[in-house]
C-alpha positions as CSV (number, residue, x, y, z in Angstrom):
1,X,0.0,0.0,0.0
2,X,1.2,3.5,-1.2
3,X,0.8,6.6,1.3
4,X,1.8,9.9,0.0
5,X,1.5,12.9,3.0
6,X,1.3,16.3,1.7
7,X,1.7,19.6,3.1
8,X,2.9,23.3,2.2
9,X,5.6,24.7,4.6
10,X,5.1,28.3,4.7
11,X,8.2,30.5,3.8
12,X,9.3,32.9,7.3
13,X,6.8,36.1,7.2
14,X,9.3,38.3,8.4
15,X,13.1,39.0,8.2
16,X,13.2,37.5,11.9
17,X,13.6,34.3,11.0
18,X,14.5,33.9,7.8
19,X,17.9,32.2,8.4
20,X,16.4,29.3,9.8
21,X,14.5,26.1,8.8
22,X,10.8,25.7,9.8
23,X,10.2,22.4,8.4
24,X,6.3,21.2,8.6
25,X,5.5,18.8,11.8
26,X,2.2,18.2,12.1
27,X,1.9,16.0,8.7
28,X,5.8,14.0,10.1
29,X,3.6,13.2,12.9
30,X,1.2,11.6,10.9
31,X,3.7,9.8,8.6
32,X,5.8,8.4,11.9
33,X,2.5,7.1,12.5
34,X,2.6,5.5,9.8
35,X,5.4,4.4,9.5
36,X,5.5,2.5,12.7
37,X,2.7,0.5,10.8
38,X,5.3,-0.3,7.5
39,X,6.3,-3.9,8.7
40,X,3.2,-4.9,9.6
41,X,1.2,-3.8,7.1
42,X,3.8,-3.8,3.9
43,X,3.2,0.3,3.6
44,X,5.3,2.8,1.4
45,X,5.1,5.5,2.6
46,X,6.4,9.3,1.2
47,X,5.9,13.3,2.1
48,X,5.8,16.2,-0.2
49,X,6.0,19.5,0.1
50,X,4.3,21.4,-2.4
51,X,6.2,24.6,-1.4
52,X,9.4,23.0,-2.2
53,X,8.4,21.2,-5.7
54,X,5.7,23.4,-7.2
55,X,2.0,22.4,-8.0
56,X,3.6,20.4,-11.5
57,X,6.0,18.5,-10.1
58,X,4.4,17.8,-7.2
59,X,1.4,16.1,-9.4
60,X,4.5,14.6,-11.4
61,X,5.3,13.1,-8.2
62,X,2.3,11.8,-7.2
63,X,2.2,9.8,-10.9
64,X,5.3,8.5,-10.3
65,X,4.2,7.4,-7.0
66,X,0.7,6.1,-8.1
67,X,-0.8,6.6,-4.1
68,X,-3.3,4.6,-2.7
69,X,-4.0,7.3,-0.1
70,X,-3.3,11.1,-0.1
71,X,-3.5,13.2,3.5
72,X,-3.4,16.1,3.5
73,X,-2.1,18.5,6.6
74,X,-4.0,22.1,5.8
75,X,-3.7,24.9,7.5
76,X,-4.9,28.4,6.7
77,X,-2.0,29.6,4.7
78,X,-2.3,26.4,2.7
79,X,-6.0,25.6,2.3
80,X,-6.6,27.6,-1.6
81,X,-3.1,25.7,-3.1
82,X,-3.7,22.3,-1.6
83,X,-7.9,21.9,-2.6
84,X,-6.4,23.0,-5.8
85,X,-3.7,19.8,-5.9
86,X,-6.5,17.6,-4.3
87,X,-9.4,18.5,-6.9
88,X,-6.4,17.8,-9.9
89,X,-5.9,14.3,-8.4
90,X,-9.6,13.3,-7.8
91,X,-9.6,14.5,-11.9
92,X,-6.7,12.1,-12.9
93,X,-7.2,9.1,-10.1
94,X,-10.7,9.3,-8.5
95,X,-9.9,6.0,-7.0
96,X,-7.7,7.2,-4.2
97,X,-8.6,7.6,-1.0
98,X,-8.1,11.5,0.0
99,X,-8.2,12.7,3.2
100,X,-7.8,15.7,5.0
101,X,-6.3,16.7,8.5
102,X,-5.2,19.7,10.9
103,X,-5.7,23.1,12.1
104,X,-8.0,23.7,9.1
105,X,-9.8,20.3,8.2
106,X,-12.8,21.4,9.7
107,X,-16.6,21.2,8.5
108,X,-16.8,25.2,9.0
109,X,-14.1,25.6,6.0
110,X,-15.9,23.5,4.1
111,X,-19.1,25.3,4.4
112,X,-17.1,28.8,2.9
113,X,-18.3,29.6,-0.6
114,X,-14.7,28.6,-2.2
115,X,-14.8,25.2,-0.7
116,X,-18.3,24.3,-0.6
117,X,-17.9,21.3,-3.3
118,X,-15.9,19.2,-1.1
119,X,-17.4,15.3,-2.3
120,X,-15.6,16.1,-5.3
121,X,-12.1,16.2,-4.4
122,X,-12.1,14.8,-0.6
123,X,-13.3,11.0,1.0
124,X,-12.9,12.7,4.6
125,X,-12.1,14.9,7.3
126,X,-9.7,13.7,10.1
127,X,-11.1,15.7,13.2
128,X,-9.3,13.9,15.6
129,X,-5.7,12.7,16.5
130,X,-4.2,12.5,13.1
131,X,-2.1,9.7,14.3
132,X,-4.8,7.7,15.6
133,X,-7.0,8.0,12.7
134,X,-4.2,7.6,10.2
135,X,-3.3,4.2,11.5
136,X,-7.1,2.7,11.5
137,X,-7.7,4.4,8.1
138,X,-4.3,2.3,7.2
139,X,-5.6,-0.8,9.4
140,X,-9.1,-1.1,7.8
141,X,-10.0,-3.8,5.3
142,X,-11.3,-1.2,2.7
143,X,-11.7,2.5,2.2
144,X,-14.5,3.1,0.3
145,X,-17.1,5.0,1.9
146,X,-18.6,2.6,4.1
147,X,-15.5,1.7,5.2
148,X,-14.5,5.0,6.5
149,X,-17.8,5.4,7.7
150,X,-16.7,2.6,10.1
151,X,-13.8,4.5,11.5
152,X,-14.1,7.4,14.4
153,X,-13.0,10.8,14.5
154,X,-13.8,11.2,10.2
155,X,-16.6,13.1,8.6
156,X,-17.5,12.6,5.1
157,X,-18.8,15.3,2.5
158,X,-22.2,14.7,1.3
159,X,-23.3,16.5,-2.3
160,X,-25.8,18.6,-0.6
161,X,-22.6,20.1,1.5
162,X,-23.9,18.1,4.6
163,X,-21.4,15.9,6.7
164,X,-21.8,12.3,8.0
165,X,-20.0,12.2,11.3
166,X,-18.6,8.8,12.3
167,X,-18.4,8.9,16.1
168,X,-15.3,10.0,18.5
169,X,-12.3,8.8,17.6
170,X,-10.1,6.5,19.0
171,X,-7.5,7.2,21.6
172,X,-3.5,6.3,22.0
173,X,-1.8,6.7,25.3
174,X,0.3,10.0,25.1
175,X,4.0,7.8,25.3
176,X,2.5,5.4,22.4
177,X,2.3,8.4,19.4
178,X,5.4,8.2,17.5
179,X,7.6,10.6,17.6
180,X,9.4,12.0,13.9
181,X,12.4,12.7,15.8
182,X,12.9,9.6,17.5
183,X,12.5,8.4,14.1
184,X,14.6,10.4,12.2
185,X,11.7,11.8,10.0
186,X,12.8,15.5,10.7
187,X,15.6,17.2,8.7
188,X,19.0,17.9,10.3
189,X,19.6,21.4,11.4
190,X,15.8,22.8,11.6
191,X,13.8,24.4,13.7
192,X,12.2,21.6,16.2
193,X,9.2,21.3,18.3
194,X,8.3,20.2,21.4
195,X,5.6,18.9,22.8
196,X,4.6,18.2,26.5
197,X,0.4,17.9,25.7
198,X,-2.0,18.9,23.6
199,X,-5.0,21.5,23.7
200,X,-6.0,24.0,26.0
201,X,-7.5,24.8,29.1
202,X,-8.3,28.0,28.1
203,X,-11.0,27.9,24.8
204,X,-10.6,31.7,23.5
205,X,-12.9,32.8,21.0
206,X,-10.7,33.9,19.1
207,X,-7.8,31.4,19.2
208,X,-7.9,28.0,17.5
209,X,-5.1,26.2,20.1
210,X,-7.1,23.0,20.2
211,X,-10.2,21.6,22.9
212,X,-9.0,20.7,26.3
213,X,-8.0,17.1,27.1
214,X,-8.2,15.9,30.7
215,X,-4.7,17.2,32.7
216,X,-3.2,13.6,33.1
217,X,-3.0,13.7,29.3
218,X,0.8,14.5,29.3
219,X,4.1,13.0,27.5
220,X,6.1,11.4,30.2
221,X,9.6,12.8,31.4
222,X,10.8,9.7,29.5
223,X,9.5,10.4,26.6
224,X,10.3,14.5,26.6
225,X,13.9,14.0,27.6
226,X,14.0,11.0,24.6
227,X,12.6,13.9,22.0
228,X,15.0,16.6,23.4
229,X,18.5,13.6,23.0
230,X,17.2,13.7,19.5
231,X,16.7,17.6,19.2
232,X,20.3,17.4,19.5
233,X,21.1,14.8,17.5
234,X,19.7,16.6,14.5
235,X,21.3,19.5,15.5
236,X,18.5,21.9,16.0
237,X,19.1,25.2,16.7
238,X,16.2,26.1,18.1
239,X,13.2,24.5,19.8
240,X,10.0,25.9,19.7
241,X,7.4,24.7,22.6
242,X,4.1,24.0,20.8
243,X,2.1,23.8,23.9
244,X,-0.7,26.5,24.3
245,X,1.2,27.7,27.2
246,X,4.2,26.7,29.5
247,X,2.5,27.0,32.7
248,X,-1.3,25.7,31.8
249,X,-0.4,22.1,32.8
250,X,0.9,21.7,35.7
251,X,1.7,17.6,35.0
252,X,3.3,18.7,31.7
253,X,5.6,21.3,33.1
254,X,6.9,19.1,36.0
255,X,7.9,16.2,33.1
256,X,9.6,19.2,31.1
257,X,11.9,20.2,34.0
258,X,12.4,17.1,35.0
259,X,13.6,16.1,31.2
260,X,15.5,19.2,30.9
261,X,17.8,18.0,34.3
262,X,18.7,14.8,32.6
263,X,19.5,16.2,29.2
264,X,21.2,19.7,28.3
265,X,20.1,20.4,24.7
266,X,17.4,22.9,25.7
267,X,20.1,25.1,27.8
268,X,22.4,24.9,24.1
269,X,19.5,26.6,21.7
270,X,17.3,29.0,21.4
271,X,14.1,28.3,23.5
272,X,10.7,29.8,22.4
273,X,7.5,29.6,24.3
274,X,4.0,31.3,25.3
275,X,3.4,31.6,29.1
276,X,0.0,32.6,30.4
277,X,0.7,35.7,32.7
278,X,-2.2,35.3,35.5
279,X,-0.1,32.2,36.7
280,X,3.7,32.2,36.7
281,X,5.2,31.1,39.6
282,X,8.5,30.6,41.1
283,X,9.1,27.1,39.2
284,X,8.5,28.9,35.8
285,X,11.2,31.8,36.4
286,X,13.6,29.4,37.6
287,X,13.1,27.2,34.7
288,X,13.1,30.1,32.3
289,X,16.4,31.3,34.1
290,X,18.3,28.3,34.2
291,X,18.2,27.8,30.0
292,X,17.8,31.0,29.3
293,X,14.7,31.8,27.2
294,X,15.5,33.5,24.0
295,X,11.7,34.1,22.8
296,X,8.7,34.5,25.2
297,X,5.0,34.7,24.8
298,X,2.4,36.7,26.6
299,X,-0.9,37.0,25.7
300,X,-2.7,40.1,26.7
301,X,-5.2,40.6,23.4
302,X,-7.1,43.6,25.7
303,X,-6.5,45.1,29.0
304,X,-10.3,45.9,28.1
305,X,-11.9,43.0,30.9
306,X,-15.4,43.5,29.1
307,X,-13.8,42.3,25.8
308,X,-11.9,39.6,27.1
309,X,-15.1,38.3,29.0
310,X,-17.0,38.8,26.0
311,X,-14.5,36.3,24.1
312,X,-14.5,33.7,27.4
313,X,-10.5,34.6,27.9
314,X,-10.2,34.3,31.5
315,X,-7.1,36.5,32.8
316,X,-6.2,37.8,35.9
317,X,-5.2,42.0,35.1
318,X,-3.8,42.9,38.4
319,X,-1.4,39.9,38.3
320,X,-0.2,40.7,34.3
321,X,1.9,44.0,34.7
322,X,3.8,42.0,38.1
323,X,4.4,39.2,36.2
324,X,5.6,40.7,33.0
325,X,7.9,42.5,35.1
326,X,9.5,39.0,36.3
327,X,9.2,37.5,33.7
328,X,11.6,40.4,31.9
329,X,14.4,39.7,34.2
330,X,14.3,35.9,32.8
331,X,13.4,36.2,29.2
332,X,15.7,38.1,26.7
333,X,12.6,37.9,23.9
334,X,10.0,39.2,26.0
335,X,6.9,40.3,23.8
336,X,3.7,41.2,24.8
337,X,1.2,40.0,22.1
338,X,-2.3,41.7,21.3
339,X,-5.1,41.9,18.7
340,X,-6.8,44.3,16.3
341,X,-9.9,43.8,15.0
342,X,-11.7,42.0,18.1
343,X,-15.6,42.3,17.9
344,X,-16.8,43.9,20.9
345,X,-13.5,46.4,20.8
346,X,-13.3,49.3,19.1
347,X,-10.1,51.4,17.4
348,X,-10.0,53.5,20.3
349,X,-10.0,51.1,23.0
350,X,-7.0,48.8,20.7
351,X,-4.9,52.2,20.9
352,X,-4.8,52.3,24.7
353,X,-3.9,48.4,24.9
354,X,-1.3,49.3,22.9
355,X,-0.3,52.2,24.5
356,X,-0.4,50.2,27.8
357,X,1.6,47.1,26.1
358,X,4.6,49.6,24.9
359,X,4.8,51.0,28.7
360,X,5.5,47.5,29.6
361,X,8.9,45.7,29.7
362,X,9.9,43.6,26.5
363,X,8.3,44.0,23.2
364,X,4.9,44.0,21.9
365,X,3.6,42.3,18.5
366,X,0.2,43.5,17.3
367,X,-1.5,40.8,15.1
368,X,-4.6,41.5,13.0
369,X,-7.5,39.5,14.1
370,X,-8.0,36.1,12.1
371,X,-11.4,34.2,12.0
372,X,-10.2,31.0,12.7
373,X,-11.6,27.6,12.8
374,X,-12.9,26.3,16.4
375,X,-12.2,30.1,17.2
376,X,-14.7,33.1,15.7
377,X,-15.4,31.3,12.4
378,X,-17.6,28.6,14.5
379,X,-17.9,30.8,17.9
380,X,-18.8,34.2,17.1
381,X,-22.0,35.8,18.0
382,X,-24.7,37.2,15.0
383,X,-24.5,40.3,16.5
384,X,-20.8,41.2,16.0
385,X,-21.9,40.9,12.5
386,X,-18.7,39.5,11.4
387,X,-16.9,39.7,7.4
388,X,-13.7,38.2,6.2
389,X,-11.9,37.3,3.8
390,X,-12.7,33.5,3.1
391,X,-9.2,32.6,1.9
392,X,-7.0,34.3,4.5
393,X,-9.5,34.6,6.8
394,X,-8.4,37.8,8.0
395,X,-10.7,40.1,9.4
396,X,-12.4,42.6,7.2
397,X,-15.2,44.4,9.4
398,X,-17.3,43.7,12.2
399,X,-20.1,45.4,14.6
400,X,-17.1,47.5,16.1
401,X,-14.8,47.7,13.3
402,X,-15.3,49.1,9.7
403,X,-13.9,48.2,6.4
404,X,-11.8,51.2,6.9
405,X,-10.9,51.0,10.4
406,X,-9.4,48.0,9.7
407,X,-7.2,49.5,6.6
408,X,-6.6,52.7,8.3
409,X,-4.7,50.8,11.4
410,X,-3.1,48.4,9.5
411,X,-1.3,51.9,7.6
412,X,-0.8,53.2,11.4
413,X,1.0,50.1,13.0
414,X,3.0,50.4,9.9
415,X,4.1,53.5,10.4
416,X,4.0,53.0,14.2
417,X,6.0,50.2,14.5
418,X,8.6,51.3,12.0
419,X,9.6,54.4,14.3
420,X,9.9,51.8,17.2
421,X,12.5,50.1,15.2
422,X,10.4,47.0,15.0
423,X,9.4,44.5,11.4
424,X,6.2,43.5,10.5
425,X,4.5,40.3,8.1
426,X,1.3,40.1,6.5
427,X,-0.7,40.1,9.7
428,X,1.8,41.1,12.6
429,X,3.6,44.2,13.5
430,X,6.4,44.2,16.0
431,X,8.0,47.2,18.6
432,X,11.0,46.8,20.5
């Protein structure tokens, strides 16, 4: 059996990072999944990144390497260019089994005007843990329709633009996912991730990190320190901690530090991570001390409480400004992160969070509201009155916001953050 994984890296947005390599994870995940199916079930499988090779050779590719099964790993910056590949394979093979996971396989996407056709050039979503799903879409004795139908955690497109859900997915213990590192799946001298659990406690309306799992859901210290030993076996020189937050599980951190005493790779590169500011403690600072954070984190959105409330972020204001002040003397890449464009917050009251994030230690990034899946695209209320754009998703008006507001502070953080000496991308602007 042929598997063929697909993604599209994005290029850095931004001159910040453009000397290193952010190779694609999610979709390694998925093919180490795989792969630790390849004895057992006689599997070939191979990734591609459309990115690298182009939409023609990457369909060149894909002749050559006559799949039995395409997945896909979409995300927003890669939803338009990957439909596109997955409709010209449908065309040429309709007998392959295409299916569709991550941040943006999601029946809300599907539902947008661009991508509403979806039986024509997809057999399924993968809603939950890619792994899981991967290996009983790989274990199963057929994958025609009813057969998928068989397996949890899918949903398959109906002509009418309905879905047929098929149940909860399974579930793997957190130690039993395989890791790409441990199997040498991830190139030498990237960018890595880390991992310690998955979701978030939190459930923002306006941020996509993933629903909550129960707390015990953690990788062990065994199996963190065993990812960090391969970190630096590839080399990596940096690691970037993919958890929704350092400190938002307190199982998780305790196997991090442990991990990081019996290994010494995170102390050797750079180390990147979000902290949540209404709970840092002692144990964080010291951790963050002793290897010396390079890039931190902190979410403030609003220091307006009404618009936070509005979009269920639960945050503790008198205990931000003391905490960002600790967290300064611990963290050379402090940076204070908020949003433009919130429903329920107008230009005015964005200005003073601003104002109030540049009096701050650190830095600040400014990001332009996105309308994200399991965020504002499925959680937003009618009377915000939302509009985006429906291939970025960027926000383009709302109850609180015109059409012009919007454009009219994008053109001011531009000019804003260049006198601070700071850099922007397509939806962020930075200030030192």
């Amino acid at each position: 059996m042929r598997i063929a994984l697909v993604s599209f890296s994005p290029s850095p947005d931004g001159d910040e990072l453009r000397q290193l390599e952010l190779p694609s994870y999610g979709v390694r995940r998925v093919m180490a999944a795989a792969q630790a199916l390849s004895e057992e079930l006689d599997l070939a499988v191979e990734y591609f990144d459309l990115a690298q090779l182009g939409p023609i050779r990457t369909l060149n590719a894909l002749d050559t390497f006559q799949p039995d099964i395409v997945g896909f790993s979409v995300y927003v910056w890669s939803m338009p260019k990957l439909i596109e590949l997955a409709r010209r394979i449908k065309r040429s093979r309709p007998e392959t089994c295409v299916l569709f996971g991550g941040p943006s396989a999601r029946k809300s996407m599907f539902r947008l005007k661009p991508y509403r056709d979806a039986h024509l050039y997809l057999d399924a979503l993968c809603e939950g843990d890619g792994e899981v799903v991967i290996q009983e879409v790989l274990r199963a004795p057929e994958r025609s329709r009813a057969g998928l139908a068989r397996i949890g955690g899918l949903a398959l497109p109906n002509p009418d633009g309905s879905w047929q859900e098929t149940g909860p997915a399974g579930r793997m213990r957190m130690d039993d996912i395989p890791s790409p590192y441990q199997q040498n799946l991830m190139p030498r001298g990237a960018v890595a991730y880390l991992e310690t659990y998955r979701g978030c406690p939190l459930a923002c309306r306006f941020c996509e990190w993933g629903k909550s799992r129960p707390s015990r859901d953690v990788f062990s210290t065994d199996y963190i320190a065993a990812e960090i030993d391969a970190f630096e076996r590839l080399e990596a020189p940096a690691v970037f901690l993919l958890d929704a937050g350092l400190n938002l599980n307190a199982a998780a951190f305790r196997n991090l530090a442990e991990a990081n005493a019996r290994t010494r790779h995170l102390r050797q590169a750079l180390f990147w991570a979000e902290i949540y500011p209404s709970t840092v403690r002692p144990a964080h600072l010291d951790f963050l001390e002793q290897i010396g954070t390079a890039y931190l984190g902190v979410g403030l959105q609003s220091m307006d409480q009404k618009v936070l409330e509005a979009h269920d972020r639960k945050i503790d204001q008198s205990r931000f400004e003391p905490s960002i002040r600790d967290l300064a003397k611990v963290a050379s890449g402090l940076e204070i992160q908020i949003i433009f464009g919130l429903p329920g917050e107008t230009p005015e009251g964005f200005l003073r969070t601003l104002d109030f994030a540049l009096s701050m230690p650190g830095g600040v990034r400014a990001y332009h509201c996105l309308v994200l899946p399991d965020a504002l695209l499925s959680r937003s209320r009618p009377e915000w009155k939302v509009r985006f754009n429906p291939e970025t998703m960027a926000m383009v008006s709302n109850s609180h916001w015109s059409e012009a507001d919007i454009r009219n502070m994008r053109v001011h953080l531009d000019r804003l953050s260049a006198q601070h000496g700071g850099s922007s991308g397509t939806y962020w602007w930075s200030f030192k």
